[in-house]
N, C-alpha and C positions, 0 to 999 in steps of 0.2 A: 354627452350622448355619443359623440366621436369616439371618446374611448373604452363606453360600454358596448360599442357595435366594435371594434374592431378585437375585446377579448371574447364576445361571442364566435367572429368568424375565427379565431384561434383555436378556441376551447374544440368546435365543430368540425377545423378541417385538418383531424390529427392523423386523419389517412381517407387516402382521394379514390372516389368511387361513382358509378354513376348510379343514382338513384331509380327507382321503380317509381314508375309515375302510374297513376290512377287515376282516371278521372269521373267521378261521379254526377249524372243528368238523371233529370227526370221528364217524364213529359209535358205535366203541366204544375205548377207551383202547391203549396199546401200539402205535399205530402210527405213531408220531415227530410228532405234531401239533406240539407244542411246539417240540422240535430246528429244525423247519422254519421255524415262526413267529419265533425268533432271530435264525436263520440268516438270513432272508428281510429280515430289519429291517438285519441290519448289511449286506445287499449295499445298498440303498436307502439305507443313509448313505453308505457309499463313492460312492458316485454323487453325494454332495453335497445329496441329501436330509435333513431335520431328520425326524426319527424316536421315532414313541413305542412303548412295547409295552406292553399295559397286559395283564397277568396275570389273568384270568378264571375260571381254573377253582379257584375259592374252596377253601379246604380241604388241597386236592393240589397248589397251582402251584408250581411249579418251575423258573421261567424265571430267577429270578435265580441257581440254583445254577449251571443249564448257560451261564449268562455269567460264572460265575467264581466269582461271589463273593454269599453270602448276605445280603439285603438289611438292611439297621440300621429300617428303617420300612415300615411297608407301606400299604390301603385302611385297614386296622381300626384303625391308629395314628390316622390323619386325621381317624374320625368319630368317635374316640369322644374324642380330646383335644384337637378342636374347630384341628388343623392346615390349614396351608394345601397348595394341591396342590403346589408348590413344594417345600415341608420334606420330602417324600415321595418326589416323583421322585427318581433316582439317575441319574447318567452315570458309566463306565467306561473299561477301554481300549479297547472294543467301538465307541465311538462314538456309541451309542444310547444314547434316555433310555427308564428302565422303571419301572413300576410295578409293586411285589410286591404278589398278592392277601391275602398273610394264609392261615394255614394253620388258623385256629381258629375263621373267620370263618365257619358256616354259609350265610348269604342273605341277600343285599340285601335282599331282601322284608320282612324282619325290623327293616329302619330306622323310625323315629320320625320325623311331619313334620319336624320342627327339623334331623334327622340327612341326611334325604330332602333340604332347600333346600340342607345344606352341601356336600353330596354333590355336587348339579348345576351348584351355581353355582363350587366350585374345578375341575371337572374341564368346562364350558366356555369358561373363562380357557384350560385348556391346548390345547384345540380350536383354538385361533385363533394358533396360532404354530408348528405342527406341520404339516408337508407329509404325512404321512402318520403315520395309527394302526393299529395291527393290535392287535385284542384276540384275542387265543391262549385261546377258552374252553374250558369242561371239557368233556371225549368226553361224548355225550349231549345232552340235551335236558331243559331244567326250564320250568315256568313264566316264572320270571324270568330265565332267560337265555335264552329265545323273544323278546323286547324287543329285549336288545341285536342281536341276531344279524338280527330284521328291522330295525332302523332301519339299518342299516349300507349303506353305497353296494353293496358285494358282497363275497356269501360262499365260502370257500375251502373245499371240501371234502376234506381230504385219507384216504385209502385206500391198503391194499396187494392187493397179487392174490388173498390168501385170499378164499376165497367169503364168509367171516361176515363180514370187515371191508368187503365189496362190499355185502352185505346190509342191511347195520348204516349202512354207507354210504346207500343208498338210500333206508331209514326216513326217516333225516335230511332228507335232498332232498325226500321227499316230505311230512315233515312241514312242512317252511317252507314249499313251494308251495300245501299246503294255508291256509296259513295270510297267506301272498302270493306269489303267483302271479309277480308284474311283477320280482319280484328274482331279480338277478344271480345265479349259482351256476358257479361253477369248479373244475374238478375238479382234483387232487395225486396223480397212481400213486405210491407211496412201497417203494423198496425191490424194486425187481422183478430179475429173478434173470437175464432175457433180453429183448430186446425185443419180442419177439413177446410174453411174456406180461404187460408193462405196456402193450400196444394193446389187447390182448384185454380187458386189464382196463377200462381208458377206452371202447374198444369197447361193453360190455357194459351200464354205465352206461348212458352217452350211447344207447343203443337204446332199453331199458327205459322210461327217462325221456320221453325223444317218444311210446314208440307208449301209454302206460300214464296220464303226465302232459300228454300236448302239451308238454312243457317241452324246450327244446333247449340242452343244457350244452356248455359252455365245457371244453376241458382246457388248464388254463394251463403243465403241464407234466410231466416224469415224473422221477426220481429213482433211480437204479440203485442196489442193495445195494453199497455200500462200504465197509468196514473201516476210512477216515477217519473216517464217522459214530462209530465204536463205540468208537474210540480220543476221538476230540473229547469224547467222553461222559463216558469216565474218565478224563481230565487237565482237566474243566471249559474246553474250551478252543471255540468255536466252528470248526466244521471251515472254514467261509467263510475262518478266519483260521491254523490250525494247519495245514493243506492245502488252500490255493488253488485251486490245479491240478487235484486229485483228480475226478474223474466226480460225485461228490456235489457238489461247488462249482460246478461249471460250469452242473450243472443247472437250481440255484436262482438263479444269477447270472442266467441264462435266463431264466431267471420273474421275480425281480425287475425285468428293463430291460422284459419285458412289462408288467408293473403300473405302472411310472413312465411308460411311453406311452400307457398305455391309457385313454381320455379317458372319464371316469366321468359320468354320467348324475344330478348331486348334485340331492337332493330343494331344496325352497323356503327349508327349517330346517335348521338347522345341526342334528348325529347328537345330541348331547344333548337338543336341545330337544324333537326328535320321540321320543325314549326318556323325555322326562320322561312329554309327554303319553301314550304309551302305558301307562305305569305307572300313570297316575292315573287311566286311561279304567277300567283292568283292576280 
């Protein structure tokens, strides 16, 4: 294992960069946050991007089932038996490297200084070899995952047309504005039935948001109800990869070459550094 992670971090850190972090929330659970955040990593590696995904929503993640296959390591392996971020990462047929949260890990908040320096200092090694991160965090909103979600270059918001996941959506948007203003926010219609009502849906947002927050959102794309989704689900198969073609693939394929062109506005510090210092300001 020791020496299949340390020709990974070789193979990856053949020229040192800081990565585009992204972090994708939704407001309330069930509404394919995750599926998307996969799905979105492996079109951005076909494109010849190096890719991370790091699993966020502590407790509940599930990003390495819907890639196939259950992860052998995860965060909670790393800090509590003093691993490096390499022995941890995983690559598949998927293309993408990820990181599994740990299902029994309650809260970062819950780290020990000593656990807190190893924590930062293996996962800004991986910052610097990775063209893009997307952290796929839990539906919701905590304390500490307020941190990750503002230090990040921009947030995804994804939603479907129900009004409570618009609602719940909202919450969200208007809690980070509250809490920074000047960050990026992208909206995801996820799952709409027609296209009149995934515009209505982005529509609605994006009104609210301006005349309520002054805040003017982004929709980086929409997502039609597919039955590739629901199938990719039950054969653990990324629909990006089991149906290419399908109206779901194309979508996010969409979105994705939008985020690889979309020239990000990266803060002075690299996404770790500013996430340490907020942690410690807190």
């Amino acid at each position: 294992m020791a020496d299949q992670a340390e020709m990974l971090r070789q193979r990856l850190s053949a020229e040192t960069k800081q990565a585009k972090v992204w972090g994708i929330v939704s407001g309330k659970g069930g509404v394919g946050k995750s599926n998307i955040s996969a799905n979105l990593a492996i079109s951005l590696s076909k494109s010849g991007y190096k890719v991370l995904v790091f699993d966020l929503d502590i407790g509940m993640g599930n990003i390495d089932l819907l890639l196939g296959k259950a992860s052998s390591k995860n965060i909670l392996d790393m800090l509590q038996h003093g691993l490096g971020i390499w022995d941890i990462i995983e690559q598949d047929r998927t293309g993408i490297s990820h990181i599994a949260g740990g299902r029994n890990f309650s809260s970062i908040a819950s780290l020990d200084s000593s656990m807190m320096d190893h924590f930062f200092m293996q996962l800004s090694e991986a910052e610097t070899v990775y063209d893009h991160i997307i952290l796929d965090m839990g539906a919701g909103i905590t304390e500490w995952s307020l941190g990750f979600i503002l230090c990040c270059d921009e947030v995804l918001t994804v939603t479907t047309p129900e009004i409570t996941s618009i609602t719940d959506a909202y919450s969200m948007i208007k809690h980070i504005h509250a809490s920074k203003p000047e960050l990026s926010v992208a909206l995801i219609i996820n799952r709409f039935e027609t296209i009149a009502e995934g515009k209505a849906a982005a529509a609605k947002l994006t009104e609210v948001s301006h005349r309520f927050l002054n805040k003017r959102l982004k929709v980086l794309g929409m997502i039609p109800y597919d039955m590739a989704v629901k199938n990719s689900v039950k054969n653990q198969v990324p629909f990006v990869l089991s149906s290419p073609s399908s109206p779901a693939s194309r979508s996010v394929k969409e979105m994705a070459a939008k985020l690889a062109g979309e020239p990000v506005i990266q803060q002075r510090s690299s996404f770790f550094t500013r996430l340490r210092a907020f942690l410690i300001e807190r």
